[in-house]
C-alpha positions as CSV (number, residue, x, y, z in Angstrom):
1,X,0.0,0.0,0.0
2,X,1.4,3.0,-0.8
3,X,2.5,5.6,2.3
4,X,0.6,8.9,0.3
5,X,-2.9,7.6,0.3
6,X,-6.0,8.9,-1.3
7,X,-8.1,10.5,1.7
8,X,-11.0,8.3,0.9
9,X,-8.9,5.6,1.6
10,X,-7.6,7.0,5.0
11,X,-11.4,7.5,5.9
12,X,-12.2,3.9,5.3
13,X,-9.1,2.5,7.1
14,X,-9.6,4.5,10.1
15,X,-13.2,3.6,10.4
16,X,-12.0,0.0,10.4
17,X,-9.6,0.8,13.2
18,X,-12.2,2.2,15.2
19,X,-14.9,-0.6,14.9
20,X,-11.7,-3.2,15.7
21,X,-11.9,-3.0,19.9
22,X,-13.4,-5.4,22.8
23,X,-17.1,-5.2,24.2
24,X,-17.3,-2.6,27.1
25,X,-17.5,-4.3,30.1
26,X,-21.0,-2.4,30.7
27,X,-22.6,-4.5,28.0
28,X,-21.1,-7.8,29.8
29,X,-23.3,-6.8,33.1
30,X,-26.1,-5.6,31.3
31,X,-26.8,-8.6,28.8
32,X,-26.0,-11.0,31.9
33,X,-22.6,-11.9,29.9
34,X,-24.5,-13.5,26.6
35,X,-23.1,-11.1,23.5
36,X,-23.9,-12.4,20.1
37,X,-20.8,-12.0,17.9
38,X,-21.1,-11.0,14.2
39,X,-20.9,-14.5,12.0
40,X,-18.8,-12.8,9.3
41,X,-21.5,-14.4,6.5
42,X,-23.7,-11.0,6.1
43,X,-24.6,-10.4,2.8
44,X,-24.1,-6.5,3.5
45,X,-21.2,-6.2,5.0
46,X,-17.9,-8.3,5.1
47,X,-17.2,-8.7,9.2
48,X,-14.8,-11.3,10.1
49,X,-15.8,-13.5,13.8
50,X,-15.1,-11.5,16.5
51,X,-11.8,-9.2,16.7
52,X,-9.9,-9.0,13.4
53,X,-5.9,-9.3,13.4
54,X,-4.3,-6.8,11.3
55,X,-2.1,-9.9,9.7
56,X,-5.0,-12.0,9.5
57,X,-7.8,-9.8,7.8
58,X,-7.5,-7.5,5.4
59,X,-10.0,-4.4,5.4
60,X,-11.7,-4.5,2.1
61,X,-10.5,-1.8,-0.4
62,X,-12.9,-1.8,-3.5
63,X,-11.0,0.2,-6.1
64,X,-12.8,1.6,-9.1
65,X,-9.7,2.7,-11.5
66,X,-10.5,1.7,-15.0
67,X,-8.0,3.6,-16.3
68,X,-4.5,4.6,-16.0
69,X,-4.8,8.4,-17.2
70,X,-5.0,10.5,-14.4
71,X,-6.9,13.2,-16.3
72,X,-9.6,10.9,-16.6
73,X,-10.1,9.9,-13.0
74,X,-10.4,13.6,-12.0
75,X,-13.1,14.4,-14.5
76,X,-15.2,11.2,-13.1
C-alpha cells in the first residue's frame, strides 16, 4: 500500500480501526454476559468473527480505477 494515500482511503481504514476494539465491560453486566458475535456471513457487510488481526484480515478496499490516465479519473 502505498504511504501517500487517497483520503478516501484514509477514511475507510480508520473507520475499520475504530470498529476493531473489545465489548465494554458495561454491555457484559447488562446482557447478563450473553453477547452475540457478528458471524462474518452478512450479505451487506464483510465482518470477520469477532476481533480482526491486522495480519489476519485484510480491510476491504474496492477500487474503481479503470483507467490509468490520471486526467480521466479527476473528471469522473
Amino acid at each position: 500500500m502505498p504511504s501517500q494515500k487517497s483520503f478516501r482511503t484514509k477514511q475507510k481504514l480508520a473507520r475499520a480501526q475504530k470498529q476493531n476494539r473489545p465489548i465494554p465491560q458495561w454491555i457484559r453486566l447488562r446482557t447478563g454476559n450473553t453477547i452475540r458475535m457478528p458471524q462474518g456471513n452478512s450479505t451487506k457487510t464483510t465482518i470477520p468473527p469477532r476481533r480482526f488481526h491486522f495480519r489476519l484480515y485484510k480491510v476491504e478496499m474496492n477500487h474503481y480505477r479503470t483507467s490509468a490516465n490520471p486526467i480521466e479519473l479527476l473528471t469522473n
